[in-house]
C-alpha positions in Angstrom: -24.7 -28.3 13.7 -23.2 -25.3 15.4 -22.3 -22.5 12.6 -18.8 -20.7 12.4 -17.5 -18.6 15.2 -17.4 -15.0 14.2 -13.7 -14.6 14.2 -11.7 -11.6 13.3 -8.1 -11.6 12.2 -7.0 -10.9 15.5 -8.8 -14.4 16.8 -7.7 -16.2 13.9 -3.7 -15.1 14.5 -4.2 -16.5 18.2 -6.2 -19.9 17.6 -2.7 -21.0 15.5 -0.1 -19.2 17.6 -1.8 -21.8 20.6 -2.2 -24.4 18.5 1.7 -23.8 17.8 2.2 -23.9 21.4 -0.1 -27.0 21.8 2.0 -29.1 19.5 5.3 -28.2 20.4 6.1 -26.1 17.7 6.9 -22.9 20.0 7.0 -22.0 23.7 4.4 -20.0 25.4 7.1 -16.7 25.9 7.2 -16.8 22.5 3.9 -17.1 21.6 3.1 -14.1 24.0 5.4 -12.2 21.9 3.7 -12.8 18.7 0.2 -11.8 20.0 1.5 -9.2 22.1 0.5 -10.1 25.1 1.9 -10.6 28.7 3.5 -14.2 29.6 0.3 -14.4 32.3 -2.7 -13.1 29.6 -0.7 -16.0 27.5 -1.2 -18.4 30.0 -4.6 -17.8 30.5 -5.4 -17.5 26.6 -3.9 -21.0 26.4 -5.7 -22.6 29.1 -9.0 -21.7 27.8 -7.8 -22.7 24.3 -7.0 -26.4 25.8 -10.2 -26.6 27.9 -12.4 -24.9 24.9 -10.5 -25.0 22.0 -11.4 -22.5 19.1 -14.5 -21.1 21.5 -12.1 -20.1 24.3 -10.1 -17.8 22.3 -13.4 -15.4 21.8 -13.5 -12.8 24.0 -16.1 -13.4 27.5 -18.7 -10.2 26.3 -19.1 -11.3 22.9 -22.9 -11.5 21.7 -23.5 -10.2 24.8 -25.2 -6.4 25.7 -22.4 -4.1 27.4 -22.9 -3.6 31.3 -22.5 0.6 30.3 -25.5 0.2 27.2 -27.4 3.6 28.0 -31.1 1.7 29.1 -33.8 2.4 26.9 -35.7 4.3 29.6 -32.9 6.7 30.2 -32.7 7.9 26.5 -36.6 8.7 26.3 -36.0 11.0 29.6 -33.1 12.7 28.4 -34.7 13.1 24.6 -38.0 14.4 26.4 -36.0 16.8 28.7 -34.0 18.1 25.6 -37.3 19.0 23.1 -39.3 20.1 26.6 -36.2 22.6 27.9 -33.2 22.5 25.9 -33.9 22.4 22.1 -31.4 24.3 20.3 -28.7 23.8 23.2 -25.4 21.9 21.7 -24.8 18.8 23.3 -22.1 19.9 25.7 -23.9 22.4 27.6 -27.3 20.3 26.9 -25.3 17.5 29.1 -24.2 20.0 31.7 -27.8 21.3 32.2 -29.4 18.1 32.1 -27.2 16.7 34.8 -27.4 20.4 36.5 -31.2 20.3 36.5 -32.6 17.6 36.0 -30.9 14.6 37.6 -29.5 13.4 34.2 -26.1 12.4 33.9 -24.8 11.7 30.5 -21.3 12.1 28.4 -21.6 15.2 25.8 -20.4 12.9 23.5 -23.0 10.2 24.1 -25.8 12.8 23.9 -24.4 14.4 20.9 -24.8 11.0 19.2 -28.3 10.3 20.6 -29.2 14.0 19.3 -28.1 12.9 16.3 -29.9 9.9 15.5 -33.5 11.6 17.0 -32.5 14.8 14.5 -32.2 17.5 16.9 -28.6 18.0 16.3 -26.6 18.6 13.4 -22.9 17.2 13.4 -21.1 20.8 12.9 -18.7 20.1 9.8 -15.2 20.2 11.0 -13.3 23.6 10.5 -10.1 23.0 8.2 -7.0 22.4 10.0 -4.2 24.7 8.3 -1.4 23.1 7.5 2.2 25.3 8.1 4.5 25.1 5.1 7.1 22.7 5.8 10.6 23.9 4.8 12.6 22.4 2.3 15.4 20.1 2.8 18.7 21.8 1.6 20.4 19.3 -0.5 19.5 18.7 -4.0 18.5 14.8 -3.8 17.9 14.4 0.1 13.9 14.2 -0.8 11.7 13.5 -3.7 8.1 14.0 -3.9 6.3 12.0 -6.2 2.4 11.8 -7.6 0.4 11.2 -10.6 -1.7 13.6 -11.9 -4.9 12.4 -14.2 -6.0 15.6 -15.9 -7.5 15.8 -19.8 -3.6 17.2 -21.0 -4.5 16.4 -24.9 -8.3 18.5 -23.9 -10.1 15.4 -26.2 -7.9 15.1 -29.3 -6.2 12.5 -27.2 -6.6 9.6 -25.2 -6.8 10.0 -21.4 -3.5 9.8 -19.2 -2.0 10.8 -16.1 1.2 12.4 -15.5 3.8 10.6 -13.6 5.7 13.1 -12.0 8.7 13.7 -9.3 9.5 17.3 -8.1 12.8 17.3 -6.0 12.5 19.0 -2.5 15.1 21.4 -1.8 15.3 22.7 -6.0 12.1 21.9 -7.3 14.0 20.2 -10.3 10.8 18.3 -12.3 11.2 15.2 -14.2 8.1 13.8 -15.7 6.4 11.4 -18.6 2.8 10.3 -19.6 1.1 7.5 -19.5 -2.3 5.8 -19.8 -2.7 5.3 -16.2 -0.8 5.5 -12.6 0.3 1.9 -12.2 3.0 0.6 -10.2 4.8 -0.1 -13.3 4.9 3.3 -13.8 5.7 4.9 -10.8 9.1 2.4 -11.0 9.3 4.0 -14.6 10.0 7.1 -13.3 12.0 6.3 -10.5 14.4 4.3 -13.0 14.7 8.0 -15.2 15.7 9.9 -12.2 18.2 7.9 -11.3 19.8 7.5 -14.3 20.0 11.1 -14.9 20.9 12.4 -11.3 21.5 9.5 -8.9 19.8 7.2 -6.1 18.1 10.0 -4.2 17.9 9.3 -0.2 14.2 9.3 0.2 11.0 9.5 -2.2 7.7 11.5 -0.2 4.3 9.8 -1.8 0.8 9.5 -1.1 -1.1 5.7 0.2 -2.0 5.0 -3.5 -1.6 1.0 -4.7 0.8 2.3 -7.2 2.9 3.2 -4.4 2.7 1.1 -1.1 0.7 -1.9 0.0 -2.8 -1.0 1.6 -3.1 -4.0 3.7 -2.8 -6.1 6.8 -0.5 -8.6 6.8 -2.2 -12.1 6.5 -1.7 -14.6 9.5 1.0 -16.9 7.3 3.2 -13.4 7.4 2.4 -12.1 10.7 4.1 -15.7 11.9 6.8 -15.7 9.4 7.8 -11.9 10.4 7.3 -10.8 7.0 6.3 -7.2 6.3 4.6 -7.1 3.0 5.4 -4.6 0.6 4.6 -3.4 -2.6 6.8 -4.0 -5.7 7.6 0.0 -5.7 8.8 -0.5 -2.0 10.5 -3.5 -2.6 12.6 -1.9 -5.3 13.6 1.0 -3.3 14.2 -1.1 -0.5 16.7 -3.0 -2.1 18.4 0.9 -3.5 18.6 2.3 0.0 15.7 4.6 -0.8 13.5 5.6 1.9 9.6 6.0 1.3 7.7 8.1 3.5 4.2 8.3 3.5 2.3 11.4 2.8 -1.5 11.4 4.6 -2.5 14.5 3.0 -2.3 16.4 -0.2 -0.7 19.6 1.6 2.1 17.2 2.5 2.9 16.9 -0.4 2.2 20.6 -1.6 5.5 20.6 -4.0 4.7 18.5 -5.8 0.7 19.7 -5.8 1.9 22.8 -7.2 3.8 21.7 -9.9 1.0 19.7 -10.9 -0.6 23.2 -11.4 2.4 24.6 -13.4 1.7 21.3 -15.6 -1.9 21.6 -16.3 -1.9 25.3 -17.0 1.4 25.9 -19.4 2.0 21.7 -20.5 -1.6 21.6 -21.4 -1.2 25.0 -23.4 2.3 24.2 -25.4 0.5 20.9 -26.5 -2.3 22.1 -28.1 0.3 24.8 -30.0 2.4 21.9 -31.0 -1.2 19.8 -32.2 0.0 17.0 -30.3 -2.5 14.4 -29.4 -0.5 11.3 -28.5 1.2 9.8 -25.4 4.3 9.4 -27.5 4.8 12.3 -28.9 3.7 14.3 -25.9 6.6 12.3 -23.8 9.5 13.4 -26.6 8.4 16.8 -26.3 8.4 16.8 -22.4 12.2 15.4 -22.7 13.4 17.5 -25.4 11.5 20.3 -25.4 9.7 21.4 -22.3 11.3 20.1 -19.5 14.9 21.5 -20.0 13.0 24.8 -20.3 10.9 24.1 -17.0 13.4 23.3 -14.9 15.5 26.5 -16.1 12.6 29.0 -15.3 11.3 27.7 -12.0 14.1 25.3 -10.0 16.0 27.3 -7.6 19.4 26.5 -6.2 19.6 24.2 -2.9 20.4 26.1 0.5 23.6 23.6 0.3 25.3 22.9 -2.4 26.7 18.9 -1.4 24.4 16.4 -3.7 23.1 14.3 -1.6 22.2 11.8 -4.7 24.4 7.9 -4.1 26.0 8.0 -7.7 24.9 4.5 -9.4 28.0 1.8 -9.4 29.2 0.4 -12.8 27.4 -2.5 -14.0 23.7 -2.1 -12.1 21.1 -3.9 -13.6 18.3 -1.5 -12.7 16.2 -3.9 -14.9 16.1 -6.6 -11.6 15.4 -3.9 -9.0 12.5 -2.7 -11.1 10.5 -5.9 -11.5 7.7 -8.0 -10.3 9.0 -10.7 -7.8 7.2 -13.8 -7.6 7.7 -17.6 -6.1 7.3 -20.8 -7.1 8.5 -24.3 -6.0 10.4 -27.0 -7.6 8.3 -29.8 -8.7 9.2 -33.9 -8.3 10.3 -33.8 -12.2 12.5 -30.0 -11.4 9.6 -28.3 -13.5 8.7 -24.3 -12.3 4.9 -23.4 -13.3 4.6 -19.7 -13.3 1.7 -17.7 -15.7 0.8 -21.1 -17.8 4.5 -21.7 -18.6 7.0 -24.7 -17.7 10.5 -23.9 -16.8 12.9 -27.2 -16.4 15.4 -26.9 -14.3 18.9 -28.2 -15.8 19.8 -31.9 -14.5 23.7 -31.0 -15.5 23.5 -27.8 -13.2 25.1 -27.8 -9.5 24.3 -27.0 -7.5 20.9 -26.5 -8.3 17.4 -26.5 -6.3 15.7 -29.7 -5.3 12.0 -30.8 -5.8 10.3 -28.6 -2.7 12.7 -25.9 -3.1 11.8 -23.0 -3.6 12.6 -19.9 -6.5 12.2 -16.3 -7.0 10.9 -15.4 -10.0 11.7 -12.1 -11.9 9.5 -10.6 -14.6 11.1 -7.3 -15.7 9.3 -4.3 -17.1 9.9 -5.6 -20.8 8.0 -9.0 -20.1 11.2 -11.2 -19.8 11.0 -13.6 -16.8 14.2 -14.5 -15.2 14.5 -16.9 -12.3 16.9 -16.8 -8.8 17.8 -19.2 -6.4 19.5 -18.2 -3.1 20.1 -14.8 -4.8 21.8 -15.6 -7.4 20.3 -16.1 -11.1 19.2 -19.7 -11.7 19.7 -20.5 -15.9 15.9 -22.3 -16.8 14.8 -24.2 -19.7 10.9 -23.3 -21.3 9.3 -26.6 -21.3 6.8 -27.9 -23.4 4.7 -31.2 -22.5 5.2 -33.5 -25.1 2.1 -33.9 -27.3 -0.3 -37.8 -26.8 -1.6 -38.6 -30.3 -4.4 -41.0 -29.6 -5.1 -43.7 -32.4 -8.6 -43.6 -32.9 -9.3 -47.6 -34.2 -13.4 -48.4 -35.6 -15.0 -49.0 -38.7 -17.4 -46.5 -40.8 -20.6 -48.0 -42.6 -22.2 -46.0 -45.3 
C-alpha cells in the first residue's frame, strides 16, 4: 500500500483548486489566479493532475539529489586544500585562492558553510545594525504605540503581572493598567480606556505577539474563500477604522520601550511607598494617583496642535467591537450549540435564520454571549433538553 505523499501547504492548496477546476466548480483563469500562477503553468498543473492525480501536482525533483549537489569528491579536495594552504583564510578569499590556485571553483558562501560543518570556520556574529530614531508624528492621536511589559512591579509581596501599556507618539501621553498577564483580552482592555478618554486614534504601532495579531498562515478553506484571518484585537480595530502596524523590532517601538523604563524604575518605587501589593489596588493608584502626575512631568506638546483622535458617536456599544466572534449553524430543530449551551431560535420571529444558516456569535468581555444574524442582533432562547426518567421495573429477593 503506497504511503502518503509528502505534501506541503502549497501542494495541498493546488490538488483542490484543480479538483475545483475538474468538477466544474471554477475555470482554469481563475484557478491560475488563486495559485498564482500563469494561465499556461495552470494548464500544465492541470494536465498532470488529470493524467496523475494527487502525484502530478508534486514537483518533478522531489526525492531526487539536485543536479548542482557539490560531489563528495569535490568537498574532500577543497577541505584538504584549505587545512594544507589556507587555514585561517575567511571563506571569501579562501574561495578566490582556491579557484586562483588550485583549480577549485566554489561560491564563498558554499565554502563558508562547508567550513563550518568540518570546524575550521567560525560564523562571525553579526555586528548590530543601528537603528536611526524615527521622528514623531505631529498630531496628538495620529499613532499609538502599544506593549506589555512583565516585570516583578509589587518586588514579591505581590502576584506577578504585566503592564498593559499605550504611549501616544507625537506627546508621549501614557495610559496604562495591570494585569495578571498580556492576553488579547487585555490588550482590547486598554484600547477600550483610551478611547473613552481621548477618542478613536488613527493607528495603534505593536509588536507580532498573539495578544496582538494572528501568527499564522491562512488555512486552505480561507485561502479559497479570500478570507484574511485576523485576530480578535485586529478585528476590533478593523471594524473602528484603526490601523495596526506591525513593529519587527523593539527599537521600533522605542517610545513605548522607554516608558516601560520610566515605569519600572519610579511605578515600582511609589508602590512599595504606598505598601501596595495587589493588582487592584495598584490599578486605582495608577488612575488616580500616578498617572495624572506622569503625564504632567514627561508628555510634551504635539508639533501640531489639530487632534487627530475620531470623537466616539452617541450611543457606541464598545462592548460588541471588543469581543470574541464566533459561528455556529442552525440546526434542523433551530437549536445554536456554542461552549456546551443550547440557544433556540424563536419560531414566532421573522424573519429569522433557517436550519443550515449560519450566526455570529458574540461573547463580550463580561462573559455575556449575544448572537447576530446578517449583522443585526438575533434575540435567542437558552435551551435545556428536557430530562428522560427511565422506570426501572424488577423484583428484589432478600
Amino acid at each position: 500500500m503506497a504511503g502518503k505523499l509528502p505534501m506541503g501547504q502549497k501542494e495541498l492548496l493546488r490538488c483542490k483548486v484543480m479538483e475545483m477546476v475538474k468538477e466544474g466548480q471554477i475555470t482554469l483563469g481563475e484557478a491560475a489566479l488563486r495559485i498564482k500562477v500563469s494561465y499556461r503553468q495552470a494548464k500544465r498543473i492541470f494536465a498532470r493532475y488529470r493524467t496523475e492525480h494527487d502525484r502530478g501536482i508534486l514537483h518533478r525533483l522531489q526525492g531526487r539529489q539536485s543536479n548542482n549537489r557539490m560531489s563528495e569528491e569535490l568537498k574532500r579536495a577543497l577541505v584538504a586544500s584549505y587545512r594544507k594552504s589556507y587555514e585561517g583564510f575567511g571563506p571569501t578569499l579562501a574561495a578566490e585562492k582556491l579557484a586562483e590556485r588550485e583549480g577549485l571553483k566554489v561560491s564563498r558562501e558554499t565554502l563558508r558553510r562547508l567550513l563550518i560543518e568540518e570546524g575550521l570556520w567560525k560564523g562571525k556574529k553579526r555586528r548590530r545594525v543601528y537603528h536611526g530614531r524615527r521622528d514623531p508624528r505631529e498630531r496628538f492621536g495620529e499613532l499609538v504605540q502599544f506593549d506589555g511589559s512583565h516585570h516583578a512591579w509589587f518586588e514579591g509581596r505581590g502576584p506577578k503581572s504585566c503592564l498593559m501599556n499605550m504611549v501616544d507618539d507625537a506627546t508621549g501621553t501614557t495610559l496604562s493598567y495591570l494585569c495578571e498577564q498580556e492576553t488579547t483580552e487585555a490588550a482590547m482592555r486598554l484600547l477600550w480606556m483610551w478611547i473613552e478618554r481621548y477618542g478613536i486614534p488613527q493607528a495603534v504601532y505593536c509588536d507580532r505577539k498573539n495578544a496582538f495579531v494572528l501568527n499564522r498562515e491562512p488555512t486552505i478553506e480561507e485561502q479559497l474563500a479570500g478570507i484574511v484571518p485576523r485576530s480578535p484585537f485586529e478585528r476590533a480595530c478593523d471594524r473602528l477604522g484603526i490601523e495596526v502596524i506591525v513593529a519587527y523590532s523593539p527599537e521600533a517601538k522605542g517610545r513605548v520601550e522607554r516608558s516601560h523604563g520610566i515605569y519600572q524604575d519610579r511605578f515600582v518605587k511609589e508602590l512599595r511607598l504606598e505598601g501596595i501589593s495587589t493588582i487592584d489596588e495598584a490599578n486605582r493608584f495608577l488612575t488616580e494617583s500616578y498617572l495624572p502626575r506622569i503625564n504632567e512631568k514627561f508628555a510634551r506638546l504635539p508639533a501640531l496642535p489639530e487632534d487627530a483622535h475620531v470623537p466616539l458617536l452617541d450611543g457606541t456599544d464598545l462592548r460588541d467591537f471588543f469581543c470574541f466572534v464566533d459561528e455556529r449553524m442552525v440546526s434542523r430543530d433551530s437549536i445554536i450549540q456554542f461552549k456546551k449551551r443550547l440557544y433556540k431560535v424563536p419560531q414566532t420571529l421573522d424573519p429569522r435564520p433557517r436550519p443550515g444558516d449560519h450566526v455570529s456569535i458574540h461573547t463580550w468581555l463580561d462573559g455575556s454571549v449575544h448572537c447576530f444574524w446578517k449583522d443585526k442582533p438575533l434575540l435567542v432562547e437558552e435551551y435545556q433538553l428536557p430530562h428522560i426518567h427511565k422506570e426501572v421495573s424488577g423484583s428484589l429477593s432478600a
